[in-house]
N, C-alpha and C positions, 0 to 999 in steps of 0.2 A: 119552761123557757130554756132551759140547760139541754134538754132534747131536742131543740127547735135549731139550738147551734148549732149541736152533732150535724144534725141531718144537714144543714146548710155546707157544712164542712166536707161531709159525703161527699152531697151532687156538686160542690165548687173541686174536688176529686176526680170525679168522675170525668167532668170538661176538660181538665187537664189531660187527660190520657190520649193519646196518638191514635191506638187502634181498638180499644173495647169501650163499650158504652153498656156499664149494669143499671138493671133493672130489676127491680121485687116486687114481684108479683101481689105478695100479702103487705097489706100495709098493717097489721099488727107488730107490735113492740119484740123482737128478739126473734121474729120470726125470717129473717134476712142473712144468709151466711156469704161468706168470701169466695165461693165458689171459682167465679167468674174473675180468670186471671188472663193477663197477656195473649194474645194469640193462641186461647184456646177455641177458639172455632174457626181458628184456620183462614186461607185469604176468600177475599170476597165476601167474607160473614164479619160483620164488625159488630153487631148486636149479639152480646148475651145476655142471657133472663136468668136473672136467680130465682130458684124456687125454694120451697120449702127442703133444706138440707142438700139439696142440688142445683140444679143450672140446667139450662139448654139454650140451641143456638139457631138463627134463623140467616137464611144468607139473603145479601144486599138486594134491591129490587134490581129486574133484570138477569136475575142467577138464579139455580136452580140445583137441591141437593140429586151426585149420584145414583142413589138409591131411594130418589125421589120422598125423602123423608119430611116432612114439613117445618119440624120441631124436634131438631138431632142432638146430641153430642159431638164432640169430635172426631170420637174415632167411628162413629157413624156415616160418613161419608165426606166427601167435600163439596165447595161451591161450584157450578161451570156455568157458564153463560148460557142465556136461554136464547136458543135461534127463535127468535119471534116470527122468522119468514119461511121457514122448513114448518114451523108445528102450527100454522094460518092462525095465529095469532096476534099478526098486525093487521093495520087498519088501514093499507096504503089505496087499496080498490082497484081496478082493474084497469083503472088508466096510468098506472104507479107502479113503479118496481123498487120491490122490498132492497131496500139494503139493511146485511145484518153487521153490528159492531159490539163490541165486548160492552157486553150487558145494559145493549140498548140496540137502536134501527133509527133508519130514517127510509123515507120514501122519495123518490123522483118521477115525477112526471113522464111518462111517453113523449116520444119524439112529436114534436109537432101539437102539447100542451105543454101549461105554463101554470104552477102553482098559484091562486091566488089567496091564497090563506098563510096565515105565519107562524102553521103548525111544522113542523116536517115530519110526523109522526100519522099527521089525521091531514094530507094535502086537501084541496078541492080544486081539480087537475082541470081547464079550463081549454079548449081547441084555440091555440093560433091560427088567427086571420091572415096566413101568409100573404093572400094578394093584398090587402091591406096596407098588411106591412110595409111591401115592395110598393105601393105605393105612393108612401110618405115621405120613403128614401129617393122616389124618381126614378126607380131600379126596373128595367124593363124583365122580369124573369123570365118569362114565358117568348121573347125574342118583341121587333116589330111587328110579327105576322102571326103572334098567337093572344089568348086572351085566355089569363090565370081564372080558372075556378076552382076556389076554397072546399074544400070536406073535411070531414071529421080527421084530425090529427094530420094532415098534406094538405093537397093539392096537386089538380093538372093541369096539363098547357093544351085548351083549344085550338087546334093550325086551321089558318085558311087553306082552300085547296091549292095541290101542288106542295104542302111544305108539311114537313112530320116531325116528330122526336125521337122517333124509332124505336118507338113503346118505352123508351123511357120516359114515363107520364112529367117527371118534373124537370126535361131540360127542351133549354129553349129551340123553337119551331125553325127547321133547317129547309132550306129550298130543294126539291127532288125535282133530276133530269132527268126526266124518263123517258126523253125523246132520243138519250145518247143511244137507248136500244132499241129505235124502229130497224125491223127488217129491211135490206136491200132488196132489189130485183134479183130473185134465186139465178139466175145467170150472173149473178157477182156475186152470189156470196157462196163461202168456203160450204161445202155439205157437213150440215147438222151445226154451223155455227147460229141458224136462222133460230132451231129447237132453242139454243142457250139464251140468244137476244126474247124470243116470247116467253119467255119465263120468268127472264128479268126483269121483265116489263109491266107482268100482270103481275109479280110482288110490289114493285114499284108504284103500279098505279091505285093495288089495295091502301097502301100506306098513304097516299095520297089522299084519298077518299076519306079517310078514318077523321070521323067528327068527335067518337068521345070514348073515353079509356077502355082497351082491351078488344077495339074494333081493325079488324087489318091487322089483327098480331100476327106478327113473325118469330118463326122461329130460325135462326140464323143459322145455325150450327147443322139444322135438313138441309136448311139453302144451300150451302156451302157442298153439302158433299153430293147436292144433285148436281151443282155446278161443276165439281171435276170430276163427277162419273161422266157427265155428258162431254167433257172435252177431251176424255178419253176415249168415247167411241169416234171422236174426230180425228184424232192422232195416230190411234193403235193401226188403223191401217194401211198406214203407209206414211211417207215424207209429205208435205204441203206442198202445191205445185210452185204457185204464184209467191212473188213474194207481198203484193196485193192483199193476197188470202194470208200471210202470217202478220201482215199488220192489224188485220181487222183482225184477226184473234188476241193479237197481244192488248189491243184497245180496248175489244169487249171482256176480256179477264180483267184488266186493271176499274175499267169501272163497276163491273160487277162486285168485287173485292170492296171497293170505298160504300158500293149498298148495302152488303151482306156485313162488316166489319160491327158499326152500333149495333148492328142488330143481334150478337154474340154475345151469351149469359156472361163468360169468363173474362177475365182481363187478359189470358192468355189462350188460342188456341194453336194447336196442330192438328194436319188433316194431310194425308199422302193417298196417292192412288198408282196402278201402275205406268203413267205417264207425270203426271204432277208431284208437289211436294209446297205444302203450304203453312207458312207459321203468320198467325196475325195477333198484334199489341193491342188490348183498347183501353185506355183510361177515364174515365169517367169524371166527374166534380166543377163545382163552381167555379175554379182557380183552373188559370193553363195549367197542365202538367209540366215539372221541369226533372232534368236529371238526365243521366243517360240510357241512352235508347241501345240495344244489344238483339238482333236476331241472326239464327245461325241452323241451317240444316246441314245435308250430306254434304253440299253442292258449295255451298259459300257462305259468308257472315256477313251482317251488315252493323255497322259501328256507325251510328252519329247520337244524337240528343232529341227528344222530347220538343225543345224549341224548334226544329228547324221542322218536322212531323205534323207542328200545329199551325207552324204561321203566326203572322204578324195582323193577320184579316181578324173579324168577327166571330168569336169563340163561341160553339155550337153547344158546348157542355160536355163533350168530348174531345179524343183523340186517336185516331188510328195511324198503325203502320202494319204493313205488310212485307216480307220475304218472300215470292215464289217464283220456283224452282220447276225448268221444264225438261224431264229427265232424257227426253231423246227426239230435241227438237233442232237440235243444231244441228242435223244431215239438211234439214231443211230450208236452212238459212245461212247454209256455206255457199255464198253465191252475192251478191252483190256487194259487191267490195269496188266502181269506181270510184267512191269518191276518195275511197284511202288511198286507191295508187295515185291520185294527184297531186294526196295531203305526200305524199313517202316522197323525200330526199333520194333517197334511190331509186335506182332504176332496175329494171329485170326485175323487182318483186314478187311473189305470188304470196298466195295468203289465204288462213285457213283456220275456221273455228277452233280454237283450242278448251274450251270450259262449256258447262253446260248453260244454257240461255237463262237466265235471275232477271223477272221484272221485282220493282221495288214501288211499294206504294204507298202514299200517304195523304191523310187527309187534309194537308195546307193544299189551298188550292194554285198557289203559286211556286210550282216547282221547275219553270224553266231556268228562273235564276234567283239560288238558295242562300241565304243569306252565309251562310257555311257547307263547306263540302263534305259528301257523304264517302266514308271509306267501305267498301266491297271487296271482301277478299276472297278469290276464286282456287277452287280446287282443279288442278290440271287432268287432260282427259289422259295425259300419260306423262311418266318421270320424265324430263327433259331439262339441261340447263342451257341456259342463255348463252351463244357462241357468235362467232363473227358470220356463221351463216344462216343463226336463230335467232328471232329477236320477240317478245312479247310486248304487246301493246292492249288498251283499255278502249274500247269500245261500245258503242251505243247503237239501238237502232232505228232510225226513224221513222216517222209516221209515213213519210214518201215511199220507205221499202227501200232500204240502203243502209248499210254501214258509217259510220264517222265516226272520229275520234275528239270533233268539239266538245271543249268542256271536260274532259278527263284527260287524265296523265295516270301514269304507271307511278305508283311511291316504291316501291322496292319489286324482286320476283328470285326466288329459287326455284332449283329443279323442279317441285310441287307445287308453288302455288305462287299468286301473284295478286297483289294490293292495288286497286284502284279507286284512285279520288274523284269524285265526280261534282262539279258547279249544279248539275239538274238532273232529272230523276226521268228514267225510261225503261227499257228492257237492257239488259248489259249482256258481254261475253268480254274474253281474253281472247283476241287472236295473235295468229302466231306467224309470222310474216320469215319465209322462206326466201333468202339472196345466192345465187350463185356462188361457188368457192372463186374469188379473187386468186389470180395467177401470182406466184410470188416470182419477181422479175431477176432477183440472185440467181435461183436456180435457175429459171429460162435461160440467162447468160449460158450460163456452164454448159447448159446438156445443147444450146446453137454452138459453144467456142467445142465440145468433146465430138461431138458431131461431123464438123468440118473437121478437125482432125482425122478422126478416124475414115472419113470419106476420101481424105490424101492420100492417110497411108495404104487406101484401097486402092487407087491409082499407081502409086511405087509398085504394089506386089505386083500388079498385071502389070506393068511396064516390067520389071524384073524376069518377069515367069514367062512372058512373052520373046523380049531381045535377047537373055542374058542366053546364048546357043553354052556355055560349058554347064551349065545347072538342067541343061534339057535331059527331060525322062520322065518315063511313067509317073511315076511320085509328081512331077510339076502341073507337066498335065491335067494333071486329076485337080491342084489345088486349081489352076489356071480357070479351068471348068467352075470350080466354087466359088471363085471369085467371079 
């Protein structure tokens, strides 16, 4: 009975202790020593075993001795945590991705399943019925004009024809105008602008066509650089004649750009050629994109926001904007400037591209009148600063083949470069509007009142040189003559 205490006394001991928990292996009488003291096996091992005349020590479930010992001492090694997800000895499966934590794991589900079990260790990883889901909520994902089909871990958007995603399988079906690229009658149109329109056309109407995932893929970024190799071989040899022929290229570039843009791996590209210079934004997600919008090459920068890019219309699952830059386009389009000499308070004006031509493009389809103005800041094609017979102004050019200045104003301009606000989005330049030197009417005075004088006292001397007979002589003579 007296040994029955003890031992009670022991193990009600034992529970008391913070970090060690002993154990005797032998349960014979005397066969049990003190071995097993305080943080002799160290962190993570809270179990020590007394044995006969000694101890040893096993680390926490979850950990794992150094020296991979099973049944150590202390100065044997210590405990470390066992990666259960490096050495595949979890159980998460392959729809599951291992996460490792100090001296345990858990598992999460792949995108696009849903744990239904209330392990986290052993999931049973389940495929979301996204269309489904969208269903419940009244949530159109796939747009009006497409129809969600579920797979294993997603899902895609069927488009009826005419309307694509643009290989992005899970955003909603966007309408394609693939008519903006028919050919004119080759007696109107620019040479080799017809090549860029059928090329546009037959990616356009692949995309169109495309009934189910990975049919009609594009790849944007070839698209792109076939697209300003070919507007090179239209530029590099010469100026454009018509200014007809530079609207239809400034037209078919800009729409070209809003087809080619979803269809870009990156969020950000750049692409230059010896005639061009191209930077385009895309954002991607369920949510309008917000924040500020920033593009900028050699040529000029463009500052506004994400809001005014996207529009206030029908959110596509995207957003694009575009910067580009036509590096020696403006010999081409110094030329039709009446409507600015009608808009100019002054008169005598002449006027003359000063920046390189920056169409700007984005995919709100409402860009005549923007809910906020977009800032363009242009690089000058030479140092010059603003004088009384210099003047810079922000222009646009329109679809008719003309200059105007509706809808922009000049926000500041030094020798270098000059800031323009614009209400609506098109092809821009800085021109540079040339006035005659204004007569300053002071000086006029003087040099008419120095003038008539000295035309009098040109009259005195030939009256003088002439009547005065005592002053006659060779010497007078002579001036007589000069005069």
């Amino acid at each position: 009975m007296g040994f029955r205490k003890e031992l009670l006394l022991l193990g009600f001991a034992c529970l008391l202790m913070k970090s060690v928990c002993c154990f005797c292996e032998s349960e014979e009488k005397g066969k049990c020593g003190a071995e097993c003291a305080e943080d002799d096996c160290g962190k993570n091992s809270k179990k020590c075993i007394n044995t006969n005349g000694s101890y040893y020590c096993q680390c926490d479930e979850g950990f794992e001795n150094t020296k991979g010992i099973h049944k150590f001492k202390f100065q044997e090694g210590q405990c470390i945590d066992i990666n259960e997800c490096f050495n595949n000895t979890a159980t998460c499966g392959h729809l599951a991705i291992c996460n490792n934590m100090i001296g345990s794991y858990n598992c999460t589900c792949n995108s696009g399943y849903i744990n239904t079990s209330d392990s986290s260790t052993t999931p049973h990883c389940e495929d979301v019925n996204e269309c489904n889901e969208a269903e419940k909520r009244q949530e159109l994902i796939c747009g009006d004009k497409g129809t969600c089909k579920n797979t294993n871990g997603s899902y895609w958007c069927k488009c009826l024809k005419g309307y694509t995603t643009y290989d992005n399988e899970r955003t909603p079906c966007s309408k394609l105008n693939c008519d903006s690229f028919t050919v004119r009658k080759p007696s109107q149109t620019l040479r080799g602008l017809a090549d860029i329109l059928s090329m546009m056309k037959t990616s356009c109407l692949a995309m169109s066509d495309s009934t189910v995932p990975g049919e009609g893929k594009a790849n944007g970024e070839a698209l792109l650089e076939k697209l300003l190799t070919a507007t090179d071989s239209i530029l590099s040899p010469g100026p454009v004649v018509t200014s007809a022929d530079v609207s239809g290229l400034l037209g078919t570039m800009e729409n070209s750009i809003l087809l080619i843009g979803p269809q870009l791996k990156g969020n950000s590209t750049k692409m230059g050629t010896t005639e061009t210079d191209a930077q385009i934004a895309v954002e991607r997600g369920k949510t309008r994109p917000t924040g500020p919008l920033h593009l900028t090459n050699e040529f000029a920068s463009l500052n506004t926001d994400w809001t005014t890019a996207t529009g206030m219309g029908p959110y596509p699952g995207f957003a694009v904007a575009a910067l580009l830059s036509y590096k020696n386009l403006e010999g081409s389009m110094n030329r039709s400037f009446e409507e600015i000499e009608k808009e100019d308070e002054k008169e005598d004006g002449s006027f003359q591209v000063f920046s390189k031509i920056v169409s700007v493009v984005v995919s709100n389809p409402s860009t005549q009148n923007l809910s906020s103005s977009v800032n363009i800041t242009f690089r000058h094609l030479q140092d010059m600063e603003e004088s009384r017979e210099v003047s810079y102004m922000c222009a646009y050019w329109k679809e008719s083949g003309a200059w105007s200045t509706d809808g922009c104003s000049q926000q500041r301009s030094n020798a270098t470069h000059t800031v323009c606000s614009c209400g609506h989005l098109s092809s821009f330049a800085v021109l540079m509007a040339l006035y005659p030197m204004e007569p300053d009417y002071g000086l006029e005075m003087l040099t008419k009142v120095g003038l008539s004088l000295s035309l009098v006292c040109l009259v005195l001397s030939i009256l003088t040189f002439k009547f005065c007979r005592s002053i006659h002589g060779t010497r007078t003579t002579i001036h007589l003559h000069l005069c």
